[in-house]
N, C-alpha and C positions, 0 to 999 in steps of 0.2 A: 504494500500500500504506500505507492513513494508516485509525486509525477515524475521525478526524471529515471528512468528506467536504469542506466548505466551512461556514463562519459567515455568520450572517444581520446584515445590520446595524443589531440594536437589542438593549438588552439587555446590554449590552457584549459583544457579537460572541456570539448564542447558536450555542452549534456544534448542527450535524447530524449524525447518526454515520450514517456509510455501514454497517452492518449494516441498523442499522434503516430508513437509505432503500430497501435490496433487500428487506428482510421485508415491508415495507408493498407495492414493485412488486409481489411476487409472487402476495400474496393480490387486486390489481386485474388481472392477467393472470388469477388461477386464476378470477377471477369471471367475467369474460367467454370463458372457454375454457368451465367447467362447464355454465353457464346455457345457451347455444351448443350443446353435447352435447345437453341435456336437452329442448330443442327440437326438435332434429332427430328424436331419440327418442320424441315426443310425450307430455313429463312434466310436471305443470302447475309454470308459472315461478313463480309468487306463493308457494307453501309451499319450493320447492326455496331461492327467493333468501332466506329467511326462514333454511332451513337451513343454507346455505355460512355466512350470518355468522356461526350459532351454531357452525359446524364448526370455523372459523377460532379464533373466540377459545378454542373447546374443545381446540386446538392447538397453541397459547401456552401457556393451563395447561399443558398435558401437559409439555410440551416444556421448560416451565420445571420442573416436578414431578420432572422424572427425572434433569434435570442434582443437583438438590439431592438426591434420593437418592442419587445416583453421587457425590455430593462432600460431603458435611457436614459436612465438617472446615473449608472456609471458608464458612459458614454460623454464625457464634457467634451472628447476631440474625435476629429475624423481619424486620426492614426490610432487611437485606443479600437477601434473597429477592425481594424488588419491586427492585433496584437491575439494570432490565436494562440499562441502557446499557453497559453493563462485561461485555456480552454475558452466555454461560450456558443453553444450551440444546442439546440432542439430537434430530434428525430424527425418532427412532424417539419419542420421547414425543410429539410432536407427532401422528405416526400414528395413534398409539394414542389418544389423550387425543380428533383428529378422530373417532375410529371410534366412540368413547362418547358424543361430544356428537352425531353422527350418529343414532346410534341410537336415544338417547332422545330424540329432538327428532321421528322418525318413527315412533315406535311410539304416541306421545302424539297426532300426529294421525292414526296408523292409516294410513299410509303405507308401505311396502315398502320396504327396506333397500339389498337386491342392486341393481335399477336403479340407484337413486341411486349407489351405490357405483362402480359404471362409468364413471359421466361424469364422477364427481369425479378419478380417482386420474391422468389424464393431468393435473389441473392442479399433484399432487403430484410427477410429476416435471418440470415448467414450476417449481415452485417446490424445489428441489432445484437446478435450470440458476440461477438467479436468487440464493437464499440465500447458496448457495456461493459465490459473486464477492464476497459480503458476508463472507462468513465466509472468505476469501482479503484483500480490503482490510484489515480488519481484525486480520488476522496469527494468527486461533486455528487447532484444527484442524489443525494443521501433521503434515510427515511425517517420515522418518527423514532422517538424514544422507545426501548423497547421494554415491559411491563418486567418488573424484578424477578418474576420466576419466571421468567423466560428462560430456554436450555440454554445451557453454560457453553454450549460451540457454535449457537447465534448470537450471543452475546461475544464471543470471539469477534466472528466475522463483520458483527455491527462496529465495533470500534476503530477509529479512524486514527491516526498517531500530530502528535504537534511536530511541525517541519522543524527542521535544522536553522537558522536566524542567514544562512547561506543559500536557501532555497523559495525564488523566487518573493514573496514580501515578506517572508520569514513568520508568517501571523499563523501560519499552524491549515491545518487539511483545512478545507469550507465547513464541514463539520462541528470539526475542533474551536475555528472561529465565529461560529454561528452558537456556540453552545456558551463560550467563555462571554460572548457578546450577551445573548438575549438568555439565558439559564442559570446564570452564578459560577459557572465553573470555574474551576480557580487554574488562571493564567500561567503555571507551573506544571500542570497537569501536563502527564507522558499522553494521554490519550483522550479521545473525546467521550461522551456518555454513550454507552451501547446504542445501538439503533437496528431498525429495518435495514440491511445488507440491497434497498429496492433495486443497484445495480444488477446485483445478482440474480434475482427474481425478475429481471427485462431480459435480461442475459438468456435464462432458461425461456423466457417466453417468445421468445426469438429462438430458442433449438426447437420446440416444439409446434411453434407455426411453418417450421423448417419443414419437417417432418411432413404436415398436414398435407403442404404444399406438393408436396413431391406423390405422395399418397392421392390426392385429388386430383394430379394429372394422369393417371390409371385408369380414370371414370370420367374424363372431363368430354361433357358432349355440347358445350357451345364454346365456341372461343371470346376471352372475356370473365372464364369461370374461375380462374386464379386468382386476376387480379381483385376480382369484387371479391372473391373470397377473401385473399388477406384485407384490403382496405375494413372490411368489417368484423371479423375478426383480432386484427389488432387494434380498432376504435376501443370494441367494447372490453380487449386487457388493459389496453393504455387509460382507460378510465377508471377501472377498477384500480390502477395500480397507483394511483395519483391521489386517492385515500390513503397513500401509506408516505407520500411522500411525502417531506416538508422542506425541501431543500426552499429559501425565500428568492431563487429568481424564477419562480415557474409563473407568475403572471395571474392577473383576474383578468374575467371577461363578462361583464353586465349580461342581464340582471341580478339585482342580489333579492333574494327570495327564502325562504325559511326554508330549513332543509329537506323535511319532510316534503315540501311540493318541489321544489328544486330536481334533489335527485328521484323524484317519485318521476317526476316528467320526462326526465332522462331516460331511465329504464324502462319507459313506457315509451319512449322514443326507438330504443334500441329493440322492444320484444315485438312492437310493428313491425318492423324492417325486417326482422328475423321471421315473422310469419309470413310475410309479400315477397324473401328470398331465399333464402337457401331452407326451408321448411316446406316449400315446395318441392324441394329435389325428393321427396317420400310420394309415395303414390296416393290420389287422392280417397280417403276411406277414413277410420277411425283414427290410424297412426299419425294420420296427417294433421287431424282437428286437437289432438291431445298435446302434439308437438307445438303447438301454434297457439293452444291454450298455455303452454307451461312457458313459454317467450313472457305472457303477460303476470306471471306470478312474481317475478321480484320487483317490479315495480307496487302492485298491491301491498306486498307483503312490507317494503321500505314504508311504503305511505302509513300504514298500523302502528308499525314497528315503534318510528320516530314522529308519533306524531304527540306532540305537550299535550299537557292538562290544560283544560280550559280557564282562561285572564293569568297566564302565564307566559310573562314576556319573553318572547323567542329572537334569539340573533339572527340576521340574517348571512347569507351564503351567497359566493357567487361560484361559478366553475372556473377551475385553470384553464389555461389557454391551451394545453394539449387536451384536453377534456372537452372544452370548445367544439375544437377542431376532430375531433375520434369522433362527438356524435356525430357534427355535421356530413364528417368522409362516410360513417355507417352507414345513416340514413340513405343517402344520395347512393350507396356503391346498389344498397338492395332495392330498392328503386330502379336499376337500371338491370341487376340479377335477374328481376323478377320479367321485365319484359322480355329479353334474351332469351331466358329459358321458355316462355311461351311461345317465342319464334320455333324454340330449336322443338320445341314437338310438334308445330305445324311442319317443321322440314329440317328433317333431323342431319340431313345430307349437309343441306347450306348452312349450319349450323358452325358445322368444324370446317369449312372450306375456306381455301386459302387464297389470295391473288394468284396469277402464273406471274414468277419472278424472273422466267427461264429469259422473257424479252429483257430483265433488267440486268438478270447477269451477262447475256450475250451484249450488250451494251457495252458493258464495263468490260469483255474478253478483247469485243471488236478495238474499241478507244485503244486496251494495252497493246494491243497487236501491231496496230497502223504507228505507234511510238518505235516498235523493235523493228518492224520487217525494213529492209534499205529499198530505197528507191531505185531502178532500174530502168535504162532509157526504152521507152518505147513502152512500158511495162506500168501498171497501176501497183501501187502498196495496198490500196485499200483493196480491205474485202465484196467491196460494193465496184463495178466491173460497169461503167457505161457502155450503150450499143457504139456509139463514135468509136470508142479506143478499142473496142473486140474490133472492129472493123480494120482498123488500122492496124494491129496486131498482124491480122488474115492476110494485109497487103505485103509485108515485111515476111514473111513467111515463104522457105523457101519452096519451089513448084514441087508437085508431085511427082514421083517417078515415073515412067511411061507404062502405058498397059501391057502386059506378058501381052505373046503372039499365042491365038488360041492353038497351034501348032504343034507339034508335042516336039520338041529339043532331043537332038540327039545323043545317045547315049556313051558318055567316053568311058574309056578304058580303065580300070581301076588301076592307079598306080601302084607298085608293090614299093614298101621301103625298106630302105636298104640297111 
């Protein structure tokens, strides 16, 4: 649990911050996961590996873009904005900011969106598994305190350590100074108060929408059915998960509302979505209405739960801004789930069918081609052959040999050798 991972020996010891060794891991895993998918799929490799890079770095923006909105209160200069080493980033910008530079990177070559978006979004939770270890060593990201009987080896994992007075502003993990700051913790202290380890717990939920992903491409009969799969899928972990977080730069986002109807609306946001998409993929009969009834039980069940006694003044709540943003991507992913899959059983064929790319890779063969082949006088390099120059070719062309005599040739002598 350190950010600088190890120093290199030159430079006077340049340190490596272990965030940034897992953000880099993760985009050379998502690359050979993606490119891998998109193969298999028969998507041409040349524009799509063109695309991942542009996705990535459209990722990084994002992802830096939404921390600075969620926080500009420590943002007094434009150069504190480029200062990533000191971390500062949000999963959900990164999604977003990929999905723009996606999209206009494939509409400019007149490419198709939805495929591509399938092969990609298993590498986003492969980077998610990966990130999070960074953003765990690292110490941000943290969760709430954790209750004193709690087991003694998540209470390990929840403790964050105070940095060395040589490490970065010397004020100890975000943790450690969020705890000594707003908790009493006394400023001498080797470590911070135990907590939720919630890196860790993103980390695994990131290996196990890995999993799904890969799993659901086995069965997948509309294309489209990945990606709205994880957008909704991680909405409703990444909301769940932000109950446990309390790191203070996760952000509000209006209205603030009692809690009881706040998250009651949520849950009841997300168990519609889940009955209009992917509770669909069950055949329609009993299974289907039970499934589609039990979507709307934890919303009911929060609104009981948490709901005060009556003339008893209640705080109000607002949602973080990954919170926000999980329902809103939920909402909207099964929304468009739900019509997809009603395409794909009127025509289950067009459902999974692809453009023909064969004119777009013959494109790109022909372009490379007319680059290598040399020119030759009298002769085309292109593959594309006008009537003029065949003509002209035919004139240049030396005559035909004369017609045999229908005669039959006499027969000579076989020579003997000697």
């Amino acid at each position: 649990m350190h950010p600088i991972l190890f120093k290199l020996p030159f430079g006077g010891g340049f340190p490596v911050y272990s965030y940034g060794v897992m953000l880099g891991l993760s985009f050379v895993v998502g690359w050979y996961l993606t490119l891998g998918l998109a193969k298999r799929d028969g998507l041409p490799r040349e524009p799509l590996a063109n695309c991942y890079v542009i996705t990535a770095v459209a990722a990084v923006i994002g992802a830096r873009l939404l921390y600075v909105a969620t926080n500009p209160a420590d943002f007094d200069s434009l150069g504190k904005v480029f200062e990533f080493r000191s971390g500062g980033m949000v999963a959900y910008g990164g999604f977003l900011g990929g999905f723009v530079g996606s999209f206009a990177y494939l509409r400019w070559k007149g490419l198709p969106l939805i495929p591509w978006a399938d092969v990609a979004v298993p590498s986003l939770a492969s980077g998610l598994l990966i990130t999070r270890i960074g953003c765990y060593l690292f110490g941000c990201d943290f969760g709430r305190p954790l209750q004193a009987d709690a087991p003694s080896w998540l209470q390990r994992l929840g403790e964050f350590p105070r940095w060395p007075d040589n490490v970065l502003s010397g004020a100890g993990s975000p943790a450690f100074y969020q705890h000594v700051d707003t908790l009493g913790l006394d400023p001498t202290a080797s470590h911070s108060l135990p907590v939720h380890p919630t890196q860790l717990y993103e980390a695994a939920t990131g290996l196990c929408l890995l999993v799904v992903l890969l799993l659901l491409r086995r069965r997948q009969s509309f294309r489209g059915q990945i990606f709205l799969s994880f957008t909704f899928l991680y909405g409703v972990a990444r909301f769940l998960l932000e109950f446990l977080r309390d790191d203070a730069e996760r952000g509000e986002v209006p209205p603030s509302l009692p809690a009881h109807w706040l998250y009651s609306l949520a849950f009841l946001g997300f168990g519609l979505a889940f009955a209009f998409g992917l509770a669909r993929l069950v055949k329609p009969g009993p299974a289907r209405l039970g499934l589609q009834a039990l979507g709307i039980v934890p919303a009911v069940h929060f609104f009981f739960s948490h709901q005060p006694e009556a003339f008893v003044t209640v705080a109000k709540v607002s949602l973080s801004t990954s919170q926000s943003v999980g329902l809103l991507t939920a909402i909207a992913a099964m929304l468009a789930f739900g019509m997809f899959h009603k395409a794909a059983l009127a025509n289950p064929r067009s459902a999974m069918a692809l453009p023909d790319f064969k004119a777009f890779d013959e494109a790109d063969e022909s372009a490379a081609d007319e680059k290598e082949l040399p020119r030759v006088a009298g002769k085309k390099a292109s593959a594309g052959v006008t009537k003029d120059a065949s003509l002209e070719d035919d004139a240049e062309a030396p005559p035909p040999p004369p017609a045999e005599s229908k005669s039959r040739p006499k027969r000579k002598k076989k020579r003997s050798l000697d």
